[in-house]
C-alpha positions as CSV (number, residue, x, y, z in Angstrom):
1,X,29.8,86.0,103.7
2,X,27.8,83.0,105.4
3,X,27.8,79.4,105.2
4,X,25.6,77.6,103.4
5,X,24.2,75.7,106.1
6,X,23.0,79.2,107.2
7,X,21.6,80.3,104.5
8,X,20.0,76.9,103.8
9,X,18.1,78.1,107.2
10,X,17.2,81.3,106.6
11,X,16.0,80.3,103.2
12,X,13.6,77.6,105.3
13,X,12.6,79.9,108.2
14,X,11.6,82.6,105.6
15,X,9.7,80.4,102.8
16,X,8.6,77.7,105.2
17,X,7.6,79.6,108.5
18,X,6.8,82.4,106.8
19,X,8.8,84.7,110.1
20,X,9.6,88.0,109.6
21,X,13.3,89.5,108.7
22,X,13.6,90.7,112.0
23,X,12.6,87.7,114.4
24,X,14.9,85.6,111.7
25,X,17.7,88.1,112.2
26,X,17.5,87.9,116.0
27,X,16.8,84.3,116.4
28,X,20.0,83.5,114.2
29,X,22.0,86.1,115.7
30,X,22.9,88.0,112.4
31,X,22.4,91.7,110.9
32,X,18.7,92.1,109.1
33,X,20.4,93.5,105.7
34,X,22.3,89.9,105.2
35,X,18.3,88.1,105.7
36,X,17.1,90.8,103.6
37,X,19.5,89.4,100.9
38,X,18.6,85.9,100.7
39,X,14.9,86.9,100.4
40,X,15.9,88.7,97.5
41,X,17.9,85.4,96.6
42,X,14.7,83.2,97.2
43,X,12.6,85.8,95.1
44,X,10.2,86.5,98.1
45,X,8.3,89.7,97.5
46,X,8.7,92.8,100.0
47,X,6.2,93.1,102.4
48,X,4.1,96.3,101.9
49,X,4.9,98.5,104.5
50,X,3.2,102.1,104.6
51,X,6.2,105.0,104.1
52,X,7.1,106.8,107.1
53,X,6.2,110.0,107.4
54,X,9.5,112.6,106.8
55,X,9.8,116.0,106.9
56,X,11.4,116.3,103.9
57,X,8.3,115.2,102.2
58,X,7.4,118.6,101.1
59,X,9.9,119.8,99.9
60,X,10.7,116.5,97.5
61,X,9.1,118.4,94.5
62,X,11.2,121.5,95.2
63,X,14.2,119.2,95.1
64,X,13.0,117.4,92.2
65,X,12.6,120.7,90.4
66,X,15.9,122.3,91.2
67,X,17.4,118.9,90.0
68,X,15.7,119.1,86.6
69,X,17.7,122.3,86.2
70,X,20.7,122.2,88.4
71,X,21.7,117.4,88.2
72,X,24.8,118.1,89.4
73,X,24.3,121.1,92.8
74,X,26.1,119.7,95.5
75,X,23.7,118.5,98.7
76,X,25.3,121.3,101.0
77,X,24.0,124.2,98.9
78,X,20.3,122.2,98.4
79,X,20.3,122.0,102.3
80,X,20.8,125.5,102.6
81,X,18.1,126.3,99.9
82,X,15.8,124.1,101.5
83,X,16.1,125.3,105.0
84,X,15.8,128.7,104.1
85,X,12.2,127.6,102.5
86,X,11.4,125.9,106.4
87,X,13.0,122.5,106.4
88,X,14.3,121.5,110.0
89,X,16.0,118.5,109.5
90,X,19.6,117.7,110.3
91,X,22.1,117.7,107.6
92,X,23.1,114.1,107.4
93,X,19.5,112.6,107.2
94,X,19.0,115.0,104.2
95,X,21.9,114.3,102.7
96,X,20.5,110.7,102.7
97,X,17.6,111.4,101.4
98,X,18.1,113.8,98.9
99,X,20.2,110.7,97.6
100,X,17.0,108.5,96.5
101,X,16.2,111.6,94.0
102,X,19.5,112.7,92.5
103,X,19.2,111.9,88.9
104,X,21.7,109.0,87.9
105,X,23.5,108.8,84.7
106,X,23.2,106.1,82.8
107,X,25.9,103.7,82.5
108,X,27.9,103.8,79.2
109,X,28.8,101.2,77.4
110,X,31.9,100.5,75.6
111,X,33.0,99.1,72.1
112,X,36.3,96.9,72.1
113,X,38.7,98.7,69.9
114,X,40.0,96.6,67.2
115,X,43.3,98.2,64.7
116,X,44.9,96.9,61.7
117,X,48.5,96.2,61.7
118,X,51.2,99.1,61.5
119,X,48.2,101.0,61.9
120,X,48.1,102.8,66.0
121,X,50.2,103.0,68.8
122,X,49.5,104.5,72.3
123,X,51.9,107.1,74.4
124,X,52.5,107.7,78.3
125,X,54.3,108.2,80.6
126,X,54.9,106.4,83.7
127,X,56.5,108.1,87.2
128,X,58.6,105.4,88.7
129,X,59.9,107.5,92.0
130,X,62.9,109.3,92.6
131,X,66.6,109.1,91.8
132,X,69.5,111.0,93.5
133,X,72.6,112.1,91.4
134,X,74.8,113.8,93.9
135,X,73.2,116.8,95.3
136,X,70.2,116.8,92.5
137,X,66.9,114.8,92.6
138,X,65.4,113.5,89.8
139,X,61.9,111.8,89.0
140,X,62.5,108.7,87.0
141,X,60.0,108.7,84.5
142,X,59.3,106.1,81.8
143,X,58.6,106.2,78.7
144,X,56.1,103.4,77.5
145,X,54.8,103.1,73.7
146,X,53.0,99.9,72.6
147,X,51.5,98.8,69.0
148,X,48.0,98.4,69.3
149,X,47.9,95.0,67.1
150,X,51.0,93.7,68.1
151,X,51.1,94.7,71.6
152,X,54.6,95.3,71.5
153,X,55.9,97.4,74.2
154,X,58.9,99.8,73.9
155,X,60.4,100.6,77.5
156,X,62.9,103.5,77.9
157,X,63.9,105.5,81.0
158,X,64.7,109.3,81.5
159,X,65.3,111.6,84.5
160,X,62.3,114.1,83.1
161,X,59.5,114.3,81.2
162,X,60.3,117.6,79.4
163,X,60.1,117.7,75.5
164,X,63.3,116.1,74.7
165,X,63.1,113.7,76.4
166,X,59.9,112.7,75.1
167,X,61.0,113.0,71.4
168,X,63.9,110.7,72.3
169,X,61.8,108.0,73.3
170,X,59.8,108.2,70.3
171,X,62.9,107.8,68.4
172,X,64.4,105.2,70.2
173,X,60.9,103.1,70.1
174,X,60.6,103.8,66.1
175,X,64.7,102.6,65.3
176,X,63.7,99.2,68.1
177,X,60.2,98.5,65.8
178,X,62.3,99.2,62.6
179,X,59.4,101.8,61.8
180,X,56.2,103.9,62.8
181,X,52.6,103.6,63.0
182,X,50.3,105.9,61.2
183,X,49.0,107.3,64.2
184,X,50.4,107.7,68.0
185,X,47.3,108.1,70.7
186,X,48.3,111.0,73.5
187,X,46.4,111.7,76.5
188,X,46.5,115.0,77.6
189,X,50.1,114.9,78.5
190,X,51.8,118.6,79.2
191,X,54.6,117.0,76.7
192,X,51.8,116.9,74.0
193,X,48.6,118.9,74.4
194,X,49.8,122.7,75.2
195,X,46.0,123.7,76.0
196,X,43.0,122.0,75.1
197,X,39.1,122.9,74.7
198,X,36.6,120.5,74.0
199,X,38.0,119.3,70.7
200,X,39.9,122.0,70.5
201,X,43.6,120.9,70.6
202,X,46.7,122.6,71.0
203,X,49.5,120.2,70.1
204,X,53.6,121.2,71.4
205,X,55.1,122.8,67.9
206,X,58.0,120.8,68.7
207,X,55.9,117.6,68.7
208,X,54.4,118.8,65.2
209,X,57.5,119.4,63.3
210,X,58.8,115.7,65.0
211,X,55.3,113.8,63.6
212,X,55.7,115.4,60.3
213,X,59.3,114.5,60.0
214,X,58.1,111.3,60.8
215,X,55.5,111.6,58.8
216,X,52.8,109.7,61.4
217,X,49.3,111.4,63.1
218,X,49.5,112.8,66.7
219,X,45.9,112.3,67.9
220,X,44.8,113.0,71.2
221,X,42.3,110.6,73.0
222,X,39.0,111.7,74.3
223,X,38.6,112.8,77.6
224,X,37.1,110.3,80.3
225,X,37.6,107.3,77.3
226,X,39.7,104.7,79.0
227,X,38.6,102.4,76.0
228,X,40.9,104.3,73.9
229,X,44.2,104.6,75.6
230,X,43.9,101.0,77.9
231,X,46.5,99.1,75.9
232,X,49.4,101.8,77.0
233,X,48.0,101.8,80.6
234,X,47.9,98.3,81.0
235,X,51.2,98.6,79.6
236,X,52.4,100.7,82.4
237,X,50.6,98.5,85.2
238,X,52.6,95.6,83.7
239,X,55.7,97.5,83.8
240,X,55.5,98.4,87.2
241,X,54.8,94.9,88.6
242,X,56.7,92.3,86.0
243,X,59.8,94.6,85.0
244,X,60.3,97.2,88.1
245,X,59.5,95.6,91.3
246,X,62.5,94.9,93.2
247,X,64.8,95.1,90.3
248,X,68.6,96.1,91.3
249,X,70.1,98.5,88.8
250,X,73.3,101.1,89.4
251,X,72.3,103.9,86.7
252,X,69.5,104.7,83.8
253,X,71.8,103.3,81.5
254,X,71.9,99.9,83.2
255,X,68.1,100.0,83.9
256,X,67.4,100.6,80.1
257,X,69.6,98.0,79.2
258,X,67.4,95.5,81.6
259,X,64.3,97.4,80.0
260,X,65.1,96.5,76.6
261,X,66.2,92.8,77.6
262,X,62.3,92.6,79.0
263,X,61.1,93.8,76.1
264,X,62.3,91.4,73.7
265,X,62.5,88.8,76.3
266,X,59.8,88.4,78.7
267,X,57.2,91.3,76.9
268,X,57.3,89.7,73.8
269,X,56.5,86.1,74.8
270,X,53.2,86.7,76.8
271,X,50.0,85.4,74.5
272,X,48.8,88.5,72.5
273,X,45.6,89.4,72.9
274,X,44.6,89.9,69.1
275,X,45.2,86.2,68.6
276,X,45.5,84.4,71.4
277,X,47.5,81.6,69.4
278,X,50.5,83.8,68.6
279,X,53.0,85.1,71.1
280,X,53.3,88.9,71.2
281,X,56.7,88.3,69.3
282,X,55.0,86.6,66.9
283,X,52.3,88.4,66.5
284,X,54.7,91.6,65.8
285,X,56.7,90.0,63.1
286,X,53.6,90.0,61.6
287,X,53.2,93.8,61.9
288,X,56.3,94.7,61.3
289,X,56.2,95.1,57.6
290,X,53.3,97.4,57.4
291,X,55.4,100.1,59.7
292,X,56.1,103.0,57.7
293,X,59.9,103.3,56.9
294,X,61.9,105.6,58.9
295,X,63.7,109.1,57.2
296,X,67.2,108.7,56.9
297,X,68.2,111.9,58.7
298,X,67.0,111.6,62.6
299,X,65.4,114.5,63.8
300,X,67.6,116.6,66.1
301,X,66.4,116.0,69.8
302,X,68.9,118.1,71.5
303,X,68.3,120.5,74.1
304,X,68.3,123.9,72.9
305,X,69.0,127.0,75.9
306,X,70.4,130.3,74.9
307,X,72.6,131.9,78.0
308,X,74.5,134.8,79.2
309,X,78.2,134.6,79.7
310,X,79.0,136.8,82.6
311,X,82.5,137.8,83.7
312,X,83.7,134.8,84.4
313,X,84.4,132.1,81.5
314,X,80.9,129.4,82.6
315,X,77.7,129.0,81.2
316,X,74.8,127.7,83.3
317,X,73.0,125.0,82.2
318,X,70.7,122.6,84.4
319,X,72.0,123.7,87.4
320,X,75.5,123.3,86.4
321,X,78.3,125.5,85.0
322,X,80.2,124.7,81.8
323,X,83.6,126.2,81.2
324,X,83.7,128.4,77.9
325,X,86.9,130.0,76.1
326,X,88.2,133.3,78.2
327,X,87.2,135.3,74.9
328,X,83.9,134.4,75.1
329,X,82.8,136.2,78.4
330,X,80.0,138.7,78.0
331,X,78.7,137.1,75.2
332,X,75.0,135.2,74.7
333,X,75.8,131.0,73.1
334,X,73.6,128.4,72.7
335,X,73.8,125.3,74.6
336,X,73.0,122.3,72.3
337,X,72.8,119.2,75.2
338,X,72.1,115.4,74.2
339,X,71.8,113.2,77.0
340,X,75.3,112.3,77.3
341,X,77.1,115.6,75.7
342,X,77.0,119.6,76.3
343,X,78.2,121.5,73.2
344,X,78.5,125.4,73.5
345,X,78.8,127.4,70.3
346,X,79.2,131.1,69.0
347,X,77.0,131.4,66.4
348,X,77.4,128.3,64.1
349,X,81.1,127.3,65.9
350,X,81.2,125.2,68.2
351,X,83.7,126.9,71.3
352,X,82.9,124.2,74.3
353,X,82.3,120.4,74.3
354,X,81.4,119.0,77.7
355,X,80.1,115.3,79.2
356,X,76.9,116.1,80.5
357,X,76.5,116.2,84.2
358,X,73.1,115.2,85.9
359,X,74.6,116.8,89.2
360,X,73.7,120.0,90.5
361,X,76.0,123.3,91.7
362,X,79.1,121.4,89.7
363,X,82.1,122.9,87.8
364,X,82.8,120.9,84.9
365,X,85.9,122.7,83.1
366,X,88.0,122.1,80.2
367,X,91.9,121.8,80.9
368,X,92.7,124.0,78.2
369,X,89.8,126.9,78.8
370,X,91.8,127.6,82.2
371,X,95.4,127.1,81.1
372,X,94.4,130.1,78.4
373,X,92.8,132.2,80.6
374,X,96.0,132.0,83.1
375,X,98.4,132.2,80.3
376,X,96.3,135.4,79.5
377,X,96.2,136.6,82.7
378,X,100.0,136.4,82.8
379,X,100.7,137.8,79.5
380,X,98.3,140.8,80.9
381,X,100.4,141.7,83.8
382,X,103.6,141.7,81.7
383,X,102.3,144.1,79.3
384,X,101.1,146.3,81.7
385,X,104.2,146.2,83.5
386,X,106.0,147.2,80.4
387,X,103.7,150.0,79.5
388,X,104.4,151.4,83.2
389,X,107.9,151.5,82.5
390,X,107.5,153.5,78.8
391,X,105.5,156.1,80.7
392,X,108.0,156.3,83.2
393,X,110.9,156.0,81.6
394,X,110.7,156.3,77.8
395,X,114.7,154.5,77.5
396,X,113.5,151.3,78.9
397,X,112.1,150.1,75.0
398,X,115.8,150.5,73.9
399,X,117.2,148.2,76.8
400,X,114.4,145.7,76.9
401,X,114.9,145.5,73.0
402,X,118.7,144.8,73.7
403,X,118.3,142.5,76.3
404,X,115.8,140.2,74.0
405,X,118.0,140.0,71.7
406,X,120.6,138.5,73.7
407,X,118.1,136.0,75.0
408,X,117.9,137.1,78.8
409,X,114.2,136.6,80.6
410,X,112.2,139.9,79.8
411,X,109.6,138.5,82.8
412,X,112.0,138.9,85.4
413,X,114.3,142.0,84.1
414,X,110.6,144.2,83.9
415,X,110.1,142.8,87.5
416,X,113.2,144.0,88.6
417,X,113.3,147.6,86.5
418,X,109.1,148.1,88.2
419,X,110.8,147.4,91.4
420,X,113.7,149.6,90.8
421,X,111.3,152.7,89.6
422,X,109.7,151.9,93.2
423,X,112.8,152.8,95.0
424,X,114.7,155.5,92.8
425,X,111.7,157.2,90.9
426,X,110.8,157.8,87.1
427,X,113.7,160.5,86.8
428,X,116.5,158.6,88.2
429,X,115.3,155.4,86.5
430,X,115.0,157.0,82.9
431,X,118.6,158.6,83.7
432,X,120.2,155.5,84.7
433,X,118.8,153.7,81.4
434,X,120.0,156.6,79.2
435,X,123.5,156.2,80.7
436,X,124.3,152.8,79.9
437,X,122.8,152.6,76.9
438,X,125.4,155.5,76.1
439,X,128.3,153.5,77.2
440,X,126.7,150.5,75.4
441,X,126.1,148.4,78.4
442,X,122.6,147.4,78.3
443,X,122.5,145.1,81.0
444,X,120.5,145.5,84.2
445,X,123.3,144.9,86.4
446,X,124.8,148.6,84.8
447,X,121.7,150.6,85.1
448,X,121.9,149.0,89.2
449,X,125.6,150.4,89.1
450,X,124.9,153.8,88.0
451,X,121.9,154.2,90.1
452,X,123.8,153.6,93.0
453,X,127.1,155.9,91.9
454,X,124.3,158.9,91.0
455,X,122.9,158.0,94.9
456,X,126.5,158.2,96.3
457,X,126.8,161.2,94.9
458,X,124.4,163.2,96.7
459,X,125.2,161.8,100.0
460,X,122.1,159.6,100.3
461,X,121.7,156.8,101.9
462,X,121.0,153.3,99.9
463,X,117.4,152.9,99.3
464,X,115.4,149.8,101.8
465,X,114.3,147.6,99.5
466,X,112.0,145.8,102.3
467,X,109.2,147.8,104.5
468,X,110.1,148.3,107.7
469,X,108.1,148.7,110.7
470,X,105.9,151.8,111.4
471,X,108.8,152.9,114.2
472,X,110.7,156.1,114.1
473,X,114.1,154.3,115.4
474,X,114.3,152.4,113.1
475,X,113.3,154.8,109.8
476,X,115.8,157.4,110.5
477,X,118.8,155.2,111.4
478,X,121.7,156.7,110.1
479,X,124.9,153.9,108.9
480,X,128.1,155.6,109.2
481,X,130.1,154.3,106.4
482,X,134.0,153.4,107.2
483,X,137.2,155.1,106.1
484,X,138.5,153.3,103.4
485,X,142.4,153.6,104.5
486,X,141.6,150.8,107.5
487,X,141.5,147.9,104.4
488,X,144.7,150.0,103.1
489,X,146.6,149.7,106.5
490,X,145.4,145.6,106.6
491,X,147.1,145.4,103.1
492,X,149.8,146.4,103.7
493,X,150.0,145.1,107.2
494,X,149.6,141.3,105.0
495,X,152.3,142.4,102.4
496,X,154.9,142.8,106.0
497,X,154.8,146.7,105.6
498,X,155.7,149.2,108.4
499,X,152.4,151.2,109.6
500,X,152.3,153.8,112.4
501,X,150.9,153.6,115.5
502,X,148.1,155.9,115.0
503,X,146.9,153.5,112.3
504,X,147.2,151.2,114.1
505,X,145.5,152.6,117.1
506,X,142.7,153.9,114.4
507,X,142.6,150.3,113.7
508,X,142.1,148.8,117.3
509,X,139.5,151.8,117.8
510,X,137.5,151.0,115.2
511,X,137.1,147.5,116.1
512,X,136.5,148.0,119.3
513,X,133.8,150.4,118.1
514,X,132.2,148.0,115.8
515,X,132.3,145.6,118.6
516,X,130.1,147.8,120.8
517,X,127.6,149.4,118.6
518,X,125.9,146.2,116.6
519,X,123.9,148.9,115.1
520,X,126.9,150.6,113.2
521,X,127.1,146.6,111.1
């Protein structure tokens, strides 16, 4: 820009001197194109200058030609076509040149859009950055549906864009207008339009069975037609700069709390546009009536996943895993999931009911899922235990039988009969057993005793109950046992009784003995 005083003397140097653009331009010290301008201000006709010779010049109706045909070939692929026909010219001139010819399209004009009440509303999206919940990252999308009379704008926030999501929105917009338009305007969202070909549309079957539970018209705006879909746009523009910018909020749920506090607050007392006399508020208490009244059965938004239960008792579901019952592992469930809630269910039961976690690589488990699976667990290693015994010794039915019903802990007496058929064997085990049940002693302490007597018996040693070091010293140490009479002579010794001297002297020697060797304790 210049001043005017400048201008005023350019305008006077040009009408008044009559001085060419040039010697203006150097005498005032300023580019030629800005005295070029106020000529065309003043009205001053172009001076007729002959054209410049070019050497593009013949090959302008070539170009002229290939345009007719081709209005949209790019200027690389005309140079080459041009220079293999003799044109020697650098790239960038023609480029500029070839300019001057390209065939323009003319402008298009644009009716304002005018609706009846209750009668449109517009859809979009709008991406408002990123959010991190724990180790996952999200993309904090909003939802934005305005009436087109009314211009009142629904706000609602959502870590996605998928399908669900955008359902929800709809429903939470239609239950805060107390109703629906006849028709909803989409642009070619991936939420909406599955594939699309001129006006051939493709709408999400999900989005189908929602509109005609609804009962409203998904209708898709024409491509490159920002008359049709401004209001939602604008919308989201105003969103971003009156309701989001540099606004503090701790979670979605907080943030849509704010959104819906702007939306009845701030939102709905800007002038509508309609009427400029009437409030936005206003103006939708006028519209409100003509809504279409709302089913009175919702329309189920919930997620919707079918997954494999492997081995262990979790389902995977957005990057998390659910716990399931332990009697549902190698099974296929469906996961139903609201935004706050996982349910799991067999079939048409419901097994698994979870808060819904927006984390990533988390465990979320039920209390009681785990306490079954370890009582289980348990309750597996006791039967097996006990089916060990039958097949090693078929008698132990009749003492474990016994013993439960005197009360006594079945857990620890199979523990200690399994650790007993480690030492002794199936044959002695099962013979042990059979004995005192004959003389009606069913106790484990008996089948212990007679175990030991029938060991004593053949001169063998008592069984290790421990392992004991890979060391040949140790493994065949041999424990003398000691003559009984020694406690005999000690007796009697304590009652004031007369013993000999070679007891006695047995006596001393074996003490002595048992005092060297510590081995022989």
């Amino acid at each position: 820009m210049i001043s005017g005083e400048l201008e005023a003397k350019i305008r006077l140097l040009l009408t008044a001197e009559k001085w060419p653009v040039g010697t203006v331009a150097t005498q005032l010290g300023v580019h030629h194109s800005v005295v070029e301008r106020v000529r065309e201000q003043v009205g001053l006709p172009r001076p007729a200058q002959p054209p410049r010779p070019s050497l593009l010049d013949p090959f302008v109706p070539f170009i002229i030609q290939t345009f007719e045909k081709y209005p949209r070939l790019c200027a690389s692929r005309l140079y080459q076509m041009v220079r293999e026909r003799g044109y020697t010219g650098a790239p960038d001139h023609f480029r500029h040149m070839v300019a001057r010819h390209r065939p323009r399209r003319p402008p298009e004009a644009y009716l304002r859009l005018r609706t009846l009440p209750g009668e449109q509303a517009q859809v979009d999206w709008g991406h408002f950055g990123k959010v991190r919940v724990g180790l996952a990252e999200h993309a904090l999308m909003a939802f934005v549906m305005v009436l087109s009379y009314s211009r009142m704008l629904f706000l609602r926030f959502f870590l996605d864009a998928r399908m669900p999501s955008f359902l929800r929105g709809h429903q939470a917009a239609f239950a805060a207008f107390g109703g629906c338009p006849r028709v909803a305007l989409y642009d070619n969202l991936k939420s909406a339009v599955l594939e699309r070909c001129g006006d051939a549309i493709r709408f999400h079957p999900m989005l189908l069975a929602f509109a005609g539970h609804y009962r409203y018209e998904p209708r898709p705006v024409a491509p490159a037609r920002g008359n049709e879909k401004g209001r939602v746009e604008r919308a989201v523009g105003y969103t971003r700069t009156a309701f989001f910018a540099a606004r503090k909020w701790r979670d979605v749920n907080d943030l849509n709390q704010q959104a819906d506090a702007f939306c009845a607050g701030q939102a709905a007392e800007r002038r509508c546009p309609e009427d400029t006399s009437l409030t936005v508020g206003q103006a939708f208490e006028l519209e409100r009536p003509t809504l279409l009244a709302l089913p009175h059965n919702p329309f189920d938004t919930d997620e919707r996943v079918e997954v494999d239960v492997g081995k262990t008792p979790y389902v995977r579901f957005d990057a998390n895993d659910y716990s399931v019952p332990h009697t549902a592992v190698r099974k296929t469930l469906v996961v139903r999931a609201s935004p706050d809630t996982v349910r799991i269910l067999d079939g048409n039961e419901v097994i698994a009911t979870h808060v819904r976690s927006y984390d990533r690589r988390q465990q979320i488990e039920a209390p009681q899922h785990i306490a079954a699976l370890v009582a289980e667990k348990r309750k597996a290693r006791h039967h097996r235990g006990i089916d060990r015994l039958r097949h090693a010794a078929p008698s132990s039915g009749a003492l474990l039988a016994a013993i439960a019903e005197r009360g006594s802990h079945l857990g620890a007496t199979t523990s200690r009969l399994l650790r007993l058929l480690d030492q002794h064997g199936a044959r002695e085990l099962e013979a042990a057993i059979s004995e005192a049940l004959a003389h009606d002693t069913p106790h484990l302490a008996a089948v212990h005793h007679v175990l030991d007597q029938r060991r004593f018996a053949r001169g063998q040693p008592p069984p290790i109950p421990v392992a004991l070091p890979d060391d040949p010293r140790i493994k065949n140490l041999v424990v003398k046992p000691h003559a009984l009479g020694t406690y005999d002579t000690l007796n009697a010794k304590s009652r004031g009784e007369d013993t000999d001297t070679d007891d006695n002297n047995t006596l001393h020697t074996e003490s002595r003995d048992e005092d060297q060797d510590p081995k022989a304790s």
